[in-house]
C-alpha positions in Angstrom: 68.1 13.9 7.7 70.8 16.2 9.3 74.7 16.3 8.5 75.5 14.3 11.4 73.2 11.2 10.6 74.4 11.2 6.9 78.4 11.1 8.5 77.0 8.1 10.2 75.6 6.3 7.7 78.9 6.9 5.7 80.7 5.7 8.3 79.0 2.5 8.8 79.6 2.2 5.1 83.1 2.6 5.4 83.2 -0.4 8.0 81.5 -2.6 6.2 82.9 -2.0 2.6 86.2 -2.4 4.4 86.2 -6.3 4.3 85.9 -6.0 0.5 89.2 -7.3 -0.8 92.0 -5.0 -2.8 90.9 -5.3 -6.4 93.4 -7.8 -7.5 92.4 -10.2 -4.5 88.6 -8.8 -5.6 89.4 -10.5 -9.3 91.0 -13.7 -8.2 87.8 -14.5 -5.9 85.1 -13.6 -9.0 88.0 -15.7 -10.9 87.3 -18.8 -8.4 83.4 -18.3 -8.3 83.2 -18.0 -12.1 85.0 -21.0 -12.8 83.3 -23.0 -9.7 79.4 -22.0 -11.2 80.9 -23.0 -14.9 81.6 -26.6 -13.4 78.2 -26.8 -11.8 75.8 -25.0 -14.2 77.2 -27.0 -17.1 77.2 -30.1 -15.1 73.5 -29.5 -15.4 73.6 -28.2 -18.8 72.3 -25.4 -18.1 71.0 -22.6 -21.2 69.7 -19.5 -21.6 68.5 -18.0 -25.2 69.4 -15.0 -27.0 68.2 -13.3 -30.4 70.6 -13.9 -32.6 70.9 -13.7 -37.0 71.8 -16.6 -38.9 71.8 -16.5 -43.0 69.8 -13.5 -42.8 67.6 -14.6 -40.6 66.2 -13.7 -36.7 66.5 -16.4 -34.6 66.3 -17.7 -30.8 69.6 -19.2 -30.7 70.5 -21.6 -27.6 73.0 -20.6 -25.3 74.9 -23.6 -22.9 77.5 -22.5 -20.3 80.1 -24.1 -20.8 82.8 -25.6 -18.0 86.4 -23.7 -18.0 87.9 -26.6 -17.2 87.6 -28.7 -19.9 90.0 -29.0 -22.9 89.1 -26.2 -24.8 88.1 -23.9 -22.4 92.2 -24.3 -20.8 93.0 -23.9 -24.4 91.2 -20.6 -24.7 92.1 -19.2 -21.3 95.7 -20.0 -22.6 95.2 -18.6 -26.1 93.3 -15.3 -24.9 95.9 -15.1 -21.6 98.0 -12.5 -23.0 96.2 -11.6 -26.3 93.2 -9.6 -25.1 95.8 -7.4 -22.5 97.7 -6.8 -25.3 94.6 -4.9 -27.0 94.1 -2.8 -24.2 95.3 0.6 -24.1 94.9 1.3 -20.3 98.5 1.1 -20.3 100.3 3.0 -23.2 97.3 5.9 -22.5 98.7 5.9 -18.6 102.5 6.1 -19.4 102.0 8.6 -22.3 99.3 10.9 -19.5 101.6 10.8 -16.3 105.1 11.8 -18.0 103.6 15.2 -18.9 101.6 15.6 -15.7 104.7 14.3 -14.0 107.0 16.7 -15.0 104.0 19.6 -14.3 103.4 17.9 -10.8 106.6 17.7 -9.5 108.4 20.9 -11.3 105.6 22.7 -8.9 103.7 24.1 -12.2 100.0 22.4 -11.3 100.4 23.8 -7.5 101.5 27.2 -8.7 98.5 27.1 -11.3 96.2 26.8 -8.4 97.4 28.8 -5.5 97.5 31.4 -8.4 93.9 31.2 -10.1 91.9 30.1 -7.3 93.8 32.6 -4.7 91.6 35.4 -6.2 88.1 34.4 -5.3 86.7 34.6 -1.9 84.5 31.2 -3.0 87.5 29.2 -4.1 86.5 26.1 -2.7 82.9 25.9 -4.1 84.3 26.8 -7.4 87.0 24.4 -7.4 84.3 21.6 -7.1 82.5 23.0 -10.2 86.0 23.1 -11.9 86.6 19.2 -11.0 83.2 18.2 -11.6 82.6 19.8 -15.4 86.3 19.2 -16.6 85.7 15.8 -15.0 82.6 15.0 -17.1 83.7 16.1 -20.4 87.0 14.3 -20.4 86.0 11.4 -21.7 85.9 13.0 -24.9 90.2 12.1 -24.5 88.9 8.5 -23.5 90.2 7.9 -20.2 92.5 10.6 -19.7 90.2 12.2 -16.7 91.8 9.0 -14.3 95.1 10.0 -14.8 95.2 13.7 -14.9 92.2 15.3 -13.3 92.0 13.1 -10.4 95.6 13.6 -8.9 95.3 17.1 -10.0 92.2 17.1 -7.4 93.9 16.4 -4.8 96.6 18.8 -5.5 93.7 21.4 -6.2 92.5 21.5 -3.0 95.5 21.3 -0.6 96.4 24.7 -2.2 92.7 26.1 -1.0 93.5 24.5 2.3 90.6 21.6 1.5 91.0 17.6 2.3 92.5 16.4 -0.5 91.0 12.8 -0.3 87.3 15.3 -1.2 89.3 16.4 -4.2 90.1 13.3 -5.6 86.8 11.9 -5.5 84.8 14.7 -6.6 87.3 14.6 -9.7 86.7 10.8 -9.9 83.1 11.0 -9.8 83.1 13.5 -12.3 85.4 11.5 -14.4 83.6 8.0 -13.6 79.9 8.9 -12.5 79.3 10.6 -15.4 81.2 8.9 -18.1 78.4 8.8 -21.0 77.3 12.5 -20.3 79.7 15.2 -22.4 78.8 18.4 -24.4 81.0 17.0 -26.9 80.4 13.5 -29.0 83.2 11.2 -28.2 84.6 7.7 -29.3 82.0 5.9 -27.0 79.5 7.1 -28.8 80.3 5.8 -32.5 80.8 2.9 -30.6 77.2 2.0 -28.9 75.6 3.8 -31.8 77.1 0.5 -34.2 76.0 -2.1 -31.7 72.6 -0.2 -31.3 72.3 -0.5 -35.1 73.1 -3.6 -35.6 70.2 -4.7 -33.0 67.7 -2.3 -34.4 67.6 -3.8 -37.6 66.8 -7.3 -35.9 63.0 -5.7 -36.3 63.2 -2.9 -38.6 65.9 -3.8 -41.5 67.8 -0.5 -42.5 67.4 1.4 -39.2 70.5 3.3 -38.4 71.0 5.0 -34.8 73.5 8.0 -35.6 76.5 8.8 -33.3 74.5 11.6 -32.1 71.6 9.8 -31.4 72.2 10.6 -27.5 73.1 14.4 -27.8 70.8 16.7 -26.5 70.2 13.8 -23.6 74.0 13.8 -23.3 74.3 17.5 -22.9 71.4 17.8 -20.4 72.9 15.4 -18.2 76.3 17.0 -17.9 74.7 20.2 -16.5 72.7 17.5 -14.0 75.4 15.7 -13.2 77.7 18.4 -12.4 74.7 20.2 -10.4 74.3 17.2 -8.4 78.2 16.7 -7.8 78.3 19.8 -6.5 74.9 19.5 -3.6 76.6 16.3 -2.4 80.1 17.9 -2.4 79.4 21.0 -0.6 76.2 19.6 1.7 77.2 16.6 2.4 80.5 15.1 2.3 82.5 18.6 3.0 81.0 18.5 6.6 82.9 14.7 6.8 85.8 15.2 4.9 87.1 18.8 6.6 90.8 20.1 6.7 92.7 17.0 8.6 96.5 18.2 10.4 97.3 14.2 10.4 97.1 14.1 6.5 100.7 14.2 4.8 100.3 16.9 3.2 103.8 17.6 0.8 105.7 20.5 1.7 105.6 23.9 0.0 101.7 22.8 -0.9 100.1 25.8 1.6 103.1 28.0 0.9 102.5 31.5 -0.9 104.4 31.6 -4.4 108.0 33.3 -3.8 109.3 35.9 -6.4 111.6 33.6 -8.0 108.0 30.9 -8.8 105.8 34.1 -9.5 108.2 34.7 -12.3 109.0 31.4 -13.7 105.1 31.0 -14.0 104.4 33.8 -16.2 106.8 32.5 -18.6 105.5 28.9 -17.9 102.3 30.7 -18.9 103.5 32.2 -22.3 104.8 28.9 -22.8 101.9 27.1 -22.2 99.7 29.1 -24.2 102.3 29.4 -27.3 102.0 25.3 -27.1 97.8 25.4 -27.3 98.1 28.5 -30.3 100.1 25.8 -31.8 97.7 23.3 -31.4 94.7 25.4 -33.0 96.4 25.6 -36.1 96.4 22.2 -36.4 92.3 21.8 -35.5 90.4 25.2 -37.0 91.6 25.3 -40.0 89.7 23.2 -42.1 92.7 21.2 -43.6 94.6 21.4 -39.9 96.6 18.8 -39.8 94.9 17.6 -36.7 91.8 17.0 -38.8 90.9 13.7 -41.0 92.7 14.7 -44.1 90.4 13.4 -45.8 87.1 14.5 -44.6 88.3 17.1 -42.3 86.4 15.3 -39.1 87.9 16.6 -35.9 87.1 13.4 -33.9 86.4 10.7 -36.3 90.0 9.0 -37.8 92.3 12.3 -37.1 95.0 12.9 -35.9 93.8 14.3 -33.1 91.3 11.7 -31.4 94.9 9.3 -32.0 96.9 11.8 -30.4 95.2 13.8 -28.0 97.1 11.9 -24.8 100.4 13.0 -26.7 99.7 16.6 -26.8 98.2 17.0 -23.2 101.7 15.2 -22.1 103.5 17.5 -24.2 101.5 20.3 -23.7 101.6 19.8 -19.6 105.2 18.0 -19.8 106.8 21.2 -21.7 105.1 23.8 -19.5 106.0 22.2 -16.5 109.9 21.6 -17.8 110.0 25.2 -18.5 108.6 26.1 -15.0 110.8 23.6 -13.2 113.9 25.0 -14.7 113.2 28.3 -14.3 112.0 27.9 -10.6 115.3 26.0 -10.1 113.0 23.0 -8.7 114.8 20.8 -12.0 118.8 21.6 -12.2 120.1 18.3 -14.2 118.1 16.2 -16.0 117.7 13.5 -13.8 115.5 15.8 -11.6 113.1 15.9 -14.9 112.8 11.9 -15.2 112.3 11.2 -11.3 109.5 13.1 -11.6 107.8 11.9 -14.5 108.9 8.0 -13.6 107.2 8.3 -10.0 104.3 8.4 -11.3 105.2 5.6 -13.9 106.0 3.6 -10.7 103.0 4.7 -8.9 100.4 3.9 -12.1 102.1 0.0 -12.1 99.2 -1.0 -10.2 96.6 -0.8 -13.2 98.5 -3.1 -15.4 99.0 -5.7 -12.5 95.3 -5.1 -12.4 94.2 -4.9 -16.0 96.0 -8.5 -16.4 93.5 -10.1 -13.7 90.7 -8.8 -15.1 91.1 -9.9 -18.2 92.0 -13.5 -16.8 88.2 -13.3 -15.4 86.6 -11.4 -18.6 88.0 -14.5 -20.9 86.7 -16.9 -18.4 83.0 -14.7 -18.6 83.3 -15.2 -21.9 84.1 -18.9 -22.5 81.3 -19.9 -19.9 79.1 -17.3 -21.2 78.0 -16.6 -17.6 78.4 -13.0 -18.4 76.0 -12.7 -21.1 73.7 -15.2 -19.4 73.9 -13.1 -16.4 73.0 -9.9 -18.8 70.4 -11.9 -20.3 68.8 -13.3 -17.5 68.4 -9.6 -15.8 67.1 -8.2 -19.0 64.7 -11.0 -19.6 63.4 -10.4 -16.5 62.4 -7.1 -16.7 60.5 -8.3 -19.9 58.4 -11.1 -18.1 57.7 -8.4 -15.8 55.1 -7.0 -18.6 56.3 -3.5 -17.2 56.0 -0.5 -19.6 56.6 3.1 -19.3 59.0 4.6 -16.6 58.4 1.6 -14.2 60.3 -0.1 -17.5 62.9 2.1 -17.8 63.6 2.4 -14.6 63.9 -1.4 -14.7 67.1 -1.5 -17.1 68.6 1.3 -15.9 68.9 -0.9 -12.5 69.4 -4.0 -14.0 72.6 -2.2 -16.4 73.9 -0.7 -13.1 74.0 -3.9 -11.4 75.5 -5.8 -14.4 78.4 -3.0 -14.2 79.2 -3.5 -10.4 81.1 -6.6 -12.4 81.1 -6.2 -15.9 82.6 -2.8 -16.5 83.3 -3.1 -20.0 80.9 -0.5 -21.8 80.7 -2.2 -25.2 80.7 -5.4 -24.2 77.7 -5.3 -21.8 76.0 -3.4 -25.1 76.6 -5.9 -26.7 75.2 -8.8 -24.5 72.4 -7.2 -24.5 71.1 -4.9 -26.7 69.9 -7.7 -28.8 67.3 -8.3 -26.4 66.8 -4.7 -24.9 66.3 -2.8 -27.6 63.6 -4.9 -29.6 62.0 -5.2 -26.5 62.1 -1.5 -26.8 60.7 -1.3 -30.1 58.1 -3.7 -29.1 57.0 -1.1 -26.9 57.0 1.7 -29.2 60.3 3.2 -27.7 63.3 4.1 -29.9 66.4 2.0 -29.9 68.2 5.9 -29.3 66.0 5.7 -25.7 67.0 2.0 -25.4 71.0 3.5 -25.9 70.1 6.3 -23.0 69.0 4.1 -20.5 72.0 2.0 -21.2 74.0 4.8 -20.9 72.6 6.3 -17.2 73.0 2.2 -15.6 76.4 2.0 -17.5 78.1 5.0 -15.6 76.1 5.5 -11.9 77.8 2.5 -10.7 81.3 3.0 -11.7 82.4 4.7 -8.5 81.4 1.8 -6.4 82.9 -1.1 -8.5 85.3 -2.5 -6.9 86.0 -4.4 -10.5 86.8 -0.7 -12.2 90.4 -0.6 -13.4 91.4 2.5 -12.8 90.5 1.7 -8.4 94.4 1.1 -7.8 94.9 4.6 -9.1 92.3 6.2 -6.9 93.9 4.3 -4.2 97.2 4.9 -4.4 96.4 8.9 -4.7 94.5 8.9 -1.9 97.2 6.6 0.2 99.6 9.5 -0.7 97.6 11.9 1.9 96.3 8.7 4.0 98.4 5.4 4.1 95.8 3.8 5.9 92.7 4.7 2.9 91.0 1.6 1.3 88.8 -0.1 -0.7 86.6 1.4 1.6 87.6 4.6 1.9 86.5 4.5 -1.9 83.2 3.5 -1.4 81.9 5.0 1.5 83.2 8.4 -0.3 81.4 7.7 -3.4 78.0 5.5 -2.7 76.3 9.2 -2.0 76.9 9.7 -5.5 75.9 6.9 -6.6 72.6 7.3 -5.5 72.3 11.1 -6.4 73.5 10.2 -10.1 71.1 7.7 -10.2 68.0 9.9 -8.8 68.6 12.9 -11.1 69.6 10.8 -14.4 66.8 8.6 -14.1 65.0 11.8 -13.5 65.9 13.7 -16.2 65.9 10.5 -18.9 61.9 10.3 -17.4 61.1 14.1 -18.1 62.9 13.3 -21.9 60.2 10.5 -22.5 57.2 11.8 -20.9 57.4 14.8 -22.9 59.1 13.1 -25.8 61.6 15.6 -26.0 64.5 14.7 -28.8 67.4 13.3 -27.2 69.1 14.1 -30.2 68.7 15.6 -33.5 65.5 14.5 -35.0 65.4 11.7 -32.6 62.7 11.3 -30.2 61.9 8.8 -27.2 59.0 7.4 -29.2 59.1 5.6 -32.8 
């Protein structure tokens, strides 16, 4: 298919995906719908069964949706209104991120940075979309950090290479997003599914513990395929779309050539900024840093650092830029200093006014139990299909990817249904570690295409910067080739990891 037909097709897409509603308007209708199909389904009592352990024992435990509005399901919406927000932290991670990467921002640091680095080679562009795409991969190892740091800085990246910045921030996002579960490094997320994984094992084989690196090797395969794929659709496909646009607002100064004045101030910036990360290696090599578990010296697990990492990116960013914006004379008082970092506060406002709609529709998921029964009902299909092999894998990585389009919770899709994946797994003579892999692929492909993701109203509102008129569509029709490509080389590479039964992680294979 040429360039042409592919613009197209994404254009078509764009059209269409249009008339999908801004998030919040997105969450009140699924609110409406949800609470509507509670009323009916339990009118007809309506059930669904799920494995379950009761006094020790493995059960088929009975499942009725229940109606929201009844007594107690008011009473829980009520009771869980403000509760479950509260145990979020979308929104102390976003104000703690964008003060430091406001100050770098708008003291004229990140643009600097960039017209600086990527001035010197000839391929700027191409390696400016590798930059975005691995740095965008690994960052969940700082949870979700990558939203509200590497995405605006894509944009910012390439305006100074003279590149649409809308590209930018989605190659960024899709790095961020697409490939959530794939990292070179263990993160949280995986201590996480590899406790629910466990807990579901040992519904068939009591004892059986899947490690928090059950996933590794898998996990560090697919960040070289992700980021490989990334970068075919980037540079093949949507850069013939999204080209240099005059009629984009782009700020002023971004094309600009540093003058002597900014060359200077960012060298020191620099000597600043790496004084700030020496610092910050005392506290993590050493095996007693004070970044470390004091007790057992873990880097990740319980330290200081996997607490505080958002802290000392804002400081580390935040103090660089300061000193840059002081020096280029682009902050004279210190009011300059906190319009910058509270734009962005402003600007990030839309997640929380988000987050607190989703989580009105999560509650009522879980009341009703239509999201489990929806989970369930996917995943016991697959079963009654009687597939096996790769057609069965292939099965729940579609059926998880579908799921996430409106359940984007990563644990608490796990756990709906890893107590009937992975002994159907096991019954198969798969691993619950290849169960967990699966998972993981369906769990991230679709994230880009959600209009239910949290972080959307940042992705919009950065690209309304450059394009007031940008949408929900804009979003999508940008990121469905992705989608797709992440889903063809994932699925791919978990199918070459079970036919040959290659470990995807240390002394874990696909078969028991």
């Amino acid at each position: 298919m040429s360039s042409k037909n592919y613009i197209n097709i994404l254009d078509k897409i764009e059209k269409v995906c249009n008339k999908i509603p801004q998030p919040i308007i997105f969450f009140l209708w699924l609110t409406l719908f949800a609470v509507v199909l509670s009323m009916i389904l339990s009118f007809f009592n309506a059930s669904f069964v799920l494995i379950a352990v009761e006094n020790g024992q493995v059960i088929d435990k009975i499942h009725h949706i229940q109606n929201v509005i009844s007594a107690d399901g008011i009473r829980f919406i009520l009771i869980n209104s403000v509760s479950k927000i509260s145990t979020t932290h979308i929104m102390p991670i976003t104000v703690m991120s964008v003060i430091g990467l406001g100050l770098a921002e708008g003291s004229g640091y990140i643009r600097a940075l960039f017209v600086s680095v990527l001035g010197r080679f000839k391929s700027s562009g191409k390696i400016a979309t590798i930059l975005l795409l691995f740095f965008g991969v690994i960052s969940n190892v700082a949870s979700d950090a990558g939203y509200l740091i590497l995405v605006p800085l894509g944009g910012i990246i390439f305006i100074t290479i003279k590149r649409n910045p809308l590209l930018g921030i989605i190659t960024a996002f899709v790095g961020v997003s697409g490939g959530f579960t794939a990292n070179l490094f263990l993160a949280g997320s995986d201590a996480i599914l590899a406790g629910i994984s466990t807990t579901a094992a040992r519904l068939v084989v009591p004892g059986y513990t899947v490690t928090i690196q059950a996933n590794y090797y898998f996990a560090i395969a697919s960040t070289f395929a992700i980021v490989l794929m990334g970068y075919f659709i980037t540079e093949h496909i949507m850069a013939k779309k999204y080209t240099w646009d005059e009629n984009l607002e782009i700020p002023d100064k971004a094309l600009e050539k540093l003058s002597p004045i900014e060359v200077k101030a960012f060298r020191i910036s620099n000597i600043v900024f790496l004084g700030l990360v020496g610092i910050i290696m005392l506290g993590i090599i050493p095996e007693n840093g004070i970044l470390r578990n004091p007790e057992t010296g873990d880097l990740w697990k319980n330290s200081a650092l996997s607490y505080g990492i958002i802290m000392l990116f804002s400081l580390l960013f935040g103090l660089t830029g300061l000193t840059y914006g002081v020096l280029a004379k682009t902050i004279q008082k210190s009011d300059d200093a906190i319009k910058m970092f509270t734009h962005y506060i402003i600007m990030s406002a839309g997640v929380l006014a988000i987050v607190v709609f989703a989580y009105q529709f999560l509650n009522i998921l879980e009341y009703s139990k239509l999201g489990i029964g929806l989970a369930s009902l996917l995943v016991s299909g697959i079963k009654a299909m009687n597939a096996s092999g790769l057609t069965f894998i292939t099965l729940t990585i579609v059926a998880v990817a579908i799921i996430n389009l409106f359940i984007t919770g990563m644990s608490s899709k796990w756990v709906a249904i890893s107590y009937v994946l992975i002994p159907t797994f096991m019954s198969l003579g798969y691993t619950p570690e290849l169960a967990q892999a699966a998972y993981r692929v369906g769990d991230s492909v679709t994230n880009i295409i959600s209009p239910a993701m949290s972080y959307m109203p940042i992705i919009l509102g950065q690209m309304q910067k450059y394009k007031k008129n940008a949408s929900m569509g804009s979003i999508i029709s940008m990121t469905i080739p992705y989608t797709i490509g992440f889903f063809v080389i994932w699925t791919a590479l978990l199918a070459i990891f079970f036919y040959f039964n290659i470990p995807i992680g240390p002394g874990v294979k696909a078969m028991l």
